[in-house]
N, CA and C atoms as a LAMMPS dump frame, in Angstrom:
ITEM: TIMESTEP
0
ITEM: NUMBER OF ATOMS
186
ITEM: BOX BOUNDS ff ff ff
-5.0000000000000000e+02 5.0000000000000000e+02
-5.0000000000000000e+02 5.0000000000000000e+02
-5.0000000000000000e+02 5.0000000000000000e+02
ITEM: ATOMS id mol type element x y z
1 1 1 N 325.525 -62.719 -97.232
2 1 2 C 324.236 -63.256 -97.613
3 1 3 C 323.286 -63.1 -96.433
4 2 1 N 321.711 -62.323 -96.707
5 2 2 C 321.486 -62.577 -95.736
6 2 3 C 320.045 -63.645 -95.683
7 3 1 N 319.499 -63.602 -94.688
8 3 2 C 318.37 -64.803 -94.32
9 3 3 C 317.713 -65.612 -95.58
10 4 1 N 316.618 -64.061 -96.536
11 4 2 C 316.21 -64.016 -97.562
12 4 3 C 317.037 -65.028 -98.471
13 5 1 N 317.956 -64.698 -99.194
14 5 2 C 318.648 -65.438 -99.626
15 5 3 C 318.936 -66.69 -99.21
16 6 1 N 319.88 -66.691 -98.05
17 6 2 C 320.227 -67.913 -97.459
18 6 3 C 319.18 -69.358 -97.59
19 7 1 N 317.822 -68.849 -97.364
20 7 2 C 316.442 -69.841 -97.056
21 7 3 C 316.056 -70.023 -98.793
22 8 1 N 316.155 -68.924 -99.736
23 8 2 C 315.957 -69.451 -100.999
24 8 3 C 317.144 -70.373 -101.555
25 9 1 N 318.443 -70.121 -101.092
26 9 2 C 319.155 -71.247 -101.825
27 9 3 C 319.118 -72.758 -101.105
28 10 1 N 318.698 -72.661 -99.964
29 10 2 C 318.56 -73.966 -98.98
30 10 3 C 317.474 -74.726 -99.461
31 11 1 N 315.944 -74.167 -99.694
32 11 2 C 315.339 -74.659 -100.212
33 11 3 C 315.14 -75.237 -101.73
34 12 1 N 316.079 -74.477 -102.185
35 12 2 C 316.33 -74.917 -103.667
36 12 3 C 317.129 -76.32 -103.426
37 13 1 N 318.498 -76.735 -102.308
38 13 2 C 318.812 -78.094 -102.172
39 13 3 C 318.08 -79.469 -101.59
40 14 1 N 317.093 -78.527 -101.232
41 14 2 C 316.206 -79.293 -100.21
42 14 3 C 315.075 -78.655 -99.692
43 15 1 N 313.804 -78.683 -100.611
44 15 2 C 312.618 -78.114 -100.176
45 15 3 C 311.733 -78.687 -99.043
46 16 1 N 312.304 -79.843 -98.847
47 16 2 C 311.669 -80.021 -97.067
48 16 3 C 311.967 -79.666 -95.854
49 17 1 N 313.531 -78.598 -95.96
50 17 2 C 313.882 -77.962 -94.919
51 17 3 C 312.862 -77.242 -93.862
52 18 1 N 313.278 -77.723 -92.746
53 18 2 C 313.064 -77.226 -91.715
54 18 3 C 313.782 -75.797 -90.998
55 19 1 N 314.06 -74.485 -91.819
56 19 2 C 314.67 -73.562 -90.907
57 19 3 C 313.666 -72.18 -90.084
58 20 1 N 314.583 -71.409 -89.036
59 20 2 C 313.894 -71.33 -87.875
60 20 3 C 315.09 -69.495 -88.003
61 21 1 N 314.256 -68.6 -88.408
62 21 2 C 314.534 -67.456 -88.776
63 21 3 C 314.437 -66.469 -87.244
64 22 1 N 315.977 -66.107 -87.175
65 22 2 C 315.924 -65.275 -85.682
66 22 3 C 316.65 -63.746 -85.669
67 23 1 N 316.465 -62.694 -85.583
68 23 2 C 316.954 -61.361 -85.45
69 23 3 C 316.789 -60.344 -84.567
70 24 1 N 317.513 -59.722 -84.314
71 24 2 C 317.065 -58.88 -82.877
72 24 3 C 316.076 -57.586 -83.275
73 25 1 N 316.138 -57.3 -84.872
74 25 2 C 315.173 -56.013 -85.751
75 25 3 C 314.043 -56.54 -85.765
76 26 1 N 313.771 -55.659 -84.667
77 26 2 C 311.841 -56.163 -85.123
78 26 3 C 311.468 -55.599 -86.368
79 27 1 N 311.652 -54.72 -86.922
80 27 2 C 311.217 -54.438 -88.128
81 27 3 C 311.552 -54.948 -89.355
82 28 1 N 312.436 -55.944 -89.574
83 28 2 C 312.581 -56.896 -90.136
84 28 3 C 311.552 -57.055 -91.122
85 29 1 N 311.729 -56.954 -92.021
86 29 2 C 309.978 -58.252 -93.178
87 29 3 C 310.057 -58.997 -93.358
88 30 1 N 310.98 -60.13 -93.164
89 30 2 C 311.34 -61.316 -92.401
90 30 3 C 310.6 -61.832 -91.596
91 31 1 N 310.893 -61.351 -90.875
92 31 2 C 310.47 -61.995 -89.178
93 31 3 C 308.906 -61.403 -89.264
94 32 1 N 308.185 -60.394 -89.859
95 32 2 C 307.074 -60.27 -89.882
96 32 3 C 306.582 -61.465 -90.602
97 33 1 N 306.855 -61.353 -91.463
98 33 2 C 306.193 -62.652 -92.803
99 33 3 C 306.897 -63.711 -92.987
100 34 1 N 307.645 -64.379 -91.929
101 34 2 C 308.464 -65.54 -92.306
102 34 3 C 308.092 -66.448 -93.109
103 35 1 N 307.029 -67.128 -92.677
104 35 2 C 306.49 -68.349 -93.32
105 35 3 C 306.374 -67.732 -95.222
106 36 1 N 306.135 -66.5 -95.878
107 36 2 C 305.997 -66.204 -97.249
108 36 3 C 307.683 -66.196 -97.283
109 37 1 N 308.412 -66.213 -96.399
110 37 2 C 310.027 -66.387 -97.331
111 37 3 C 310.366 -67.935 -96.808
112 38 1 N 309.574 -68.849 -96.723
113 38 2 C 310.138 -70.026 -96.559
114 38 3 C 310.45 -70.896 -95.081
115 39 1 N 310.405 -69.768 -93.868
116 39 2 C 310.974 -70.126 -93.07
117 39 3 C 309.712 -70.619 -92.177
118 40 1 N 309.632 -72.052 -91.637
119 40 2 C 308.905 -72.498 -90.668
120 40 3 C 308.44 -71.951 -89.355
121 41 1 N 309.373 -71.381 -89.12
122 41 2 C 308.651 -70.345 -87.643
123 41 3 C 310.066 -69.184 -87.366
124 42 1 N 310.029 -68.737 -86.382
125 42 2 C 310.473 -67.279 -85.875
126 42 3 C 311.303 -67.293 -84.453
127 43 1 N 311.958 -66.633 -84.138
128 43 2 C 311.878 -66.252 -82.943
129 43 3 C 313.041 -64.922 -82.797
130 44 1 N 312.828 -64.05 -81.891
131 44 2 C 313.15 -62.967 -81.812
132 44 3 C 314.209 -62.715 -80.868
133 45 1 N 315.61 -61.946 -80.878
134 45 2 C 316.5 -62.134 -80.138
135 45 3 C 316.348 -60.853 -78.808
136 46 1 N 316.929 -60.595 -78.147
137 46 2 C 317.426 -62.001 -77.436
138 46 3 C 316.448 -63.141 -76.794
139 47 1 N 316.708 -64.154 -76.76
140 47 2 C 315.515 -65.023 -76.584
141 47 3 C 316.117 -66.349 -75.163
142 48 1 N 315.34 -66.56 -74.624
143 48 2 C 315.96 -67.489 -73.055
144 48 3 C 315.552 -69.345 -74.175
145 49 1 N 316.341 -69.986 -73.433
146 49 2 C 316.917 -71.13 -73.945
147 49 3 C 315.591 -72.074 -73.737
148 50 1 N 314.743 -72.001 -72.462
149 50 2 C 312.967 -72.627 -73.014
150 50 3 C 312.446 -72.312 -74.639
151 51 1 N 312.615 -70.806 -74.826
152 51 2 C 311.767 -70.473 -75.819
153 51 3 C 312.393 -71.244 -76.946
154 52 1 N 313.321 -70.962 -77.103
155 52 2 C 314.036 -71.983 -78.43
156 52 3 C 313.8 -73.277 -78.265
157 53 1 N 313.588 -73.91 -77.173
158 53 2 C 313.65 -75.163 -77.285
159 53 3 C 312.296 -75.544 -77.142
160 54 1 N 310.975 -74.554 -77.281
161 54 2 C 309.787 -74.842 -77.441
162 54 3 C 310.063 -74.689 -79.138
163 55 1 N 310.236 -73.558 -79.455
164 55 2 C 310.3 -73.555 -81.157
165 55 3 C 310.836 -74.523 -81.658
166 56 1 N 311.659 -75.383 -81.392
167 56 2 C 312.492 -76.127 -82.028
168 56 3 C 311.675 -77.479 -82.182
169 57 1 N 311.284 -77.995 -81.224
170 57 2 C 310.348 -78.764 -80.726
171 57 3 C 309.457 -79.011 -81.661
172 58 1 N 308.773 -77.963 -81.723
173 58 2 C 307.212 -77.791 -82.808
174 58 3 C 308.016 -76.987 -84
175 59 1 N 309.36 -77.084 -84.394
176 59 2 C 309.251 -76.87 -85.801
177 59 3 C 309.648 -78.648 -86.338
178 60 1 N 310.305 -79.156 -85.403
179 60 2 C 310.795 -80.604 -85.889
180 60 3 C 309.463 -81.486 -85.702
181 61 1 N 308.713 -81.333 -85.294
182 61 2 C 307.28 -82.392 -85.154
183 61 3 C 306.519 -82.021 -86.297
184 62 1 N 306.665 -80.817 -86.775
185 62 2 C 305.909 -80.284 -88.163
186 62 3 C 306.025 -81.084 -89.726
């Protein structure tokens, strides 16, 4: 299963989810357009342990 999926059946148990969509393909249409497949924000791999924990931050205060 991948993201796409994964975030439509999550939100189907629970449409106030908070998830946080990450891949190392930038070309992805995902990670371009996250927020139109559901997902609250992004971040791109490989990624240093500030940056996640800024994203994480401001996706849980959202």
């Amino acid at each position: 299963m991948g993201g796409g999926e994964a975030i439509k059946k999550l939100l189907e148990l629970d449409p106030e989810a908070k998830a946080i969509v990450s891949s190392g393909y930038s070309n992805d249409p995902i990670m371009a357009n996250f927020k139109e497949y559901g997902f609250k924000a992004m971040v791109s791999k490989p990624f240093h342990f500030e940056e996640m924990q800024k994203i994480l931050e401001s996706t849980l205060q959202s």
